[in-house]
Steps between C-alpha positions, in 0.01 A plus 500: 500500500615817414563810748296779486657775281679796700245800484651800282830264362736786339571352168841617316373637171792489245470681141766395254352641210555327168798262490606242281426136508786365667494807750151449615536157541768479677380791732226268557692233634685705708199632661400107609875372561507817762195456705501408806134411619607516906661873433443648135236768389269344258546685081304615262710604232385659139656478186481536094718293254727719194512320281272244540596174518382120506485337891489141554341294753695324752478124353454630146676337204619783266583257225155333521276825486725776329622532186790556573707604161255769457558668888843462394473697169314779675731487781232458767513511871419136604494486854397266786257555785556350871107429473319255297259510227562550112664815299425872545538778220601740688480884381212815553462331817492626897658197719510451847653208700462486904686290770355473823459164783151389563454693827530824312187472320136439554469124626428259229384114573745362231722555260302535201251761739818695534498539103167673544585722823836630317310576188212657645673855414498474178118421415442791692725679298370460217118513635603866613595546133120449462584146314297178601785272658393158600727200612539209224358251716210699615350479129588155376221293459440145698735262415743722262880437584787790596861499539583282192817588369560743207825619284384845589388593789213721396338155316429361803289594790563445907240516720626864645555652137292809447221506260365810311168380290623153476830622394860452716676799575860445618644224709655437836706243682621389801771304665533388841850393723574525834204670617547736223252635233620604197235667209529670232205622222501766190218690411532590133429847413470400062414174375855377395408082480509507120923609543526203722343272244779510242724334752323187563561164345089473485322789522115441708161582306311819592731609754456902410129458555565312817759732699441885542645827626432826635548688184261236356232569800523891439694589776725773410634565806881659598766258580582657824108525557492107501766450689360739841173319450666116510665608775182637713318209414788274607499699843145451532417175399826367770479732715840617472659836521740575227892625518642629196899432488716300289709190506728380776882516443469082578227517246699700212797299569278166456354610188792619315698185613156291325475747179872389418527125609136414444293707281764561251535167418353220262537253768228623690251735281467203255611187648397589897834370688601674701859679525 
């Protein structure tokens, strides 16, 4: 059973602005490899991605799903998530990723529940945006299955993937260690799924009709607009009160040591083994 979340937890709120594949990545990790759950802060950090760039799931075969002489000819970014799940496009997009332990947020009877509490924010985000956000699995009919696993991420659907009219906006996941959470989500401001495409070995049916975006929705609304109103709906829906500042010199250290033995490297964005 979990412990009742701390009232008014100060979450660190990081903004790294747009980085590069590798960078954000590997600032990623080094958010997760330097919590500590008995002493750290909990994170929300934001971020953008210049120039977009291709990110891999943990357990994904690049070989299997890419094609990969063409991301060599355009010289794409290929590179690999700590999370599961299929490929992301990413570009026009606002990310965030969080780190926090269990007892920092609102209590949640299991793991999957957890998915649900730490995603709360962002439906109502995007219902304050004056959009009809509704969780995946609270509009499948009886009997239909989620979770099945895609190429791209944005084929598939998981139970806490938000739903405009029937259609998937964005995508979020999670991983868990040591009484760590680890998440990370994108909300895409244009509908850039059709870039993505070219890079796949087999490209899904109808996907353009089935994903959406803001700019798609009619919401035309300031990049530094969205960004205050995630984080007031993160502070509300957690109850958290929010600290602007920026990474830790352990943290930097971490994730420049990761961009150049990890994230630079074949070894890992395409084959996953680790340096």
């Amino acid at each position: 059973m979990h412990r009742q979340a701390e009232p008014g937890v100060i979450w660190r709120v990081i903004d790294t602005g747009p980085c590069c594949g590798r960078e954000n990545m590997a600032i990623d990790e080094a958010l997760f490899r330097c919590f500590d759950p008995a002493v750290s802060q909990p994170v929300l950090r934001l971020y953008g991605w210049q120039p977009p760039a291709l990110s891999l799931g943990r357990f994904q075969k690049a070989g299997d799903d890419l094609g990969l002489t063409r991301c060599r000819a355009d010289n794409l970014t290929i590179v690999r998530r700590i999370t599961g799940g299929g490929a992301i496009w990413h570009a026009d997009e606002l990310t965030y990723s969080l780190v926090c332990s269990p007892a920092q947020i609102p209590p949640a009877a299991s793991v999957k529940e957890s998915f649900r509490v730490l995603t709360s924010f962002l439906l109502s985000f995007y219902r304050t945006l004056g959009l009809q956000a509704d969780y995946a699995v609270d509009l499948a009919p009886a009997g239909s299955r989620l979770g099945q696993r895609t190429p791209l991420c944005f084929a598939g659907k998981e139970s806490y993937d938000i739903m405009l009219h029937g259609r998937k906006i964005g995508g979020n996941a999670q991983r868990r260690s040591r009484e760590i959470i680890f998440q990370h989500g994108s909300i895409p401001l244009q509908n850039r799924v059709e870039q993505g495409l070219q890079y796949l070995k087999i490209r899904p049916q109808g996907l353009e009709q089935a994903t959406t975006c803001l700019a798609d929705e009619g919401i035309a609304v300031g990049y530094d607009q969205l960004k205050q109103a995630l984080q007031q709906q993160f502070a509300g829906q957690l109850g958290a009160t929010l600290q602007s500042g920026g990474l830790t010199e352990q943290e930097r250290d971490l994730s420049e040591k990761l961009m150049q033995e990890k994230y630079r490297t074949d070894h890992w964005n395409l084959e996953g083994e680790e340096p």
